[in-house]
N, C-alpha and C positions, 0 to 999 in steps of 0.2 A: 595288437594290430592297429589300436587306434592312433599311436605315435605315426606307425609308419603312411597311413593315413595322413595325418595331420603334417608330415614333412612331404608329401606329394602335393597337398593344397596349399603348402607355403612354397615350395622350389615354381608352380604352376605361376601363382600370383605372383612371386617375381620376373617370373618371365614375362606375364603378359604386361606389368607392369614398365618394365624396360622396353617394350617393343614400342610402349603406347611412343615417346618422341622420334622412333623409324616411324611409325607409320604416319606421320606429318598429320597430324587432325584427320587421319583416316582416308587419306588420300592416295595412301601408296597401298596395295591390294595385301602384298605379304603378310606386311608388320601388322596392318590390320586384320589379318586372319590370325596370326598368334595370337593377338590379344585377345578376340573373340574366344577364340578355341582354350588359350591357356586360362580366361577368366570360368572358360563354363566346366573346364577341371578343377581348378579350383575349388569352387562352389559344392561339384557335388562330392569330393571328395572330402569337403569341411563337413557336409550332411550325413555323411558316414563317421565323421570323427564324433559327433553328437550323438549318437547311440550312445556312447561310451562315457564322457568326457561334457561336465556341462558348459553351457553357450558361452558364460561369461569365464572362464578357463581356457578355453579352447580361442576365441578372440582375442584374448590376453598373448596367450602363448602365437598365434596367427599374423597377427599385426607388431607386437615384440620384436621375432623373427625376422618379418617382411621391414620391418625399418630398416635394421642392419642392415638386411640384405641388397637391399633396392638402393641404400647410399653405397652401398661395395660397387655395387654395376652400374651405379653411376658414375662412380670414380674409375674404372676400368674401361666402360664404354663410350662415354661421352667428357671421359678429364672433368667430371666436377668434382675436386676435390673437397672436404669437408673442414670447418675448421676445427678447431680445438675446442671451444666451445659444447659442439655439434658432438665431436667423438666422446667428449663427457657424457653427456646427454644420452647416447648410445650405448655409451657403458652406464649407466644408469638403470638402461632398458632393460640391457641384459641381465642384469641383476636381480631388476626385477621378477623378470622370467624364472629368474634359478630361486628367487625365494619362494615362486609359486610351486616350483616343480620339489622343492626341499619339506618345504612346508605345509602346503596346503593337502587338508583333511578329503577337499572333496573331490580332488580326481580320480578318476575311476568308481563313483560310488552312484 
């Protein structure tokens, strides 16, 4: 349960995160309530992945994900495309991710 968890407080924190440039520095009522709203699922749905799954694993795998993710919708929603460089870098991330999920002793312990 804790995965499924931990993918609701990452899909959350992309949302609110994409919203943050609609809601123009919090000027526009909507975007700014998503970001509100999706940071405060976020949050407590990461506080539930922490029963399970330690802080510094669960952050790893949170912020990993949320990288990818947040340059995908920005490239989709706003045309910022990334460059090559950058897609490196993210393929790095992700790697990283999978060595943690492969390898690592202390998830779930």
């Amino acid at each position: 349960m804790a995965y499924i968890y931990l993918a609701i407080a990452i899909i959350a924190e992309v949302v609110a995160t994409s919203a943050l440039k609609a809601s123009a520095e919090f000027s526009k009522l909507y975007p700014s309530l998503v970001v509100i709203v999706g940071y405060g699922f976020a949050f407590y749905f990461m506080t539930l992945v922490l029963r399970t799954i330690p802080v510094g694993i669960t952050y790893a795998i949170w912020s990993g994900a949320g990288i990818v993710m947040i340059t995908i919708a920005g490239a989709l929603l706003y045309k910022q495309i990334p460059d090559i460089p950058a897609i490196i870098g993210m393929g790095l991330i992700i790697s990283g991710v999978g060595v943690i999920h492969i390898f690592s002793g202390t998830i779930g312990h």
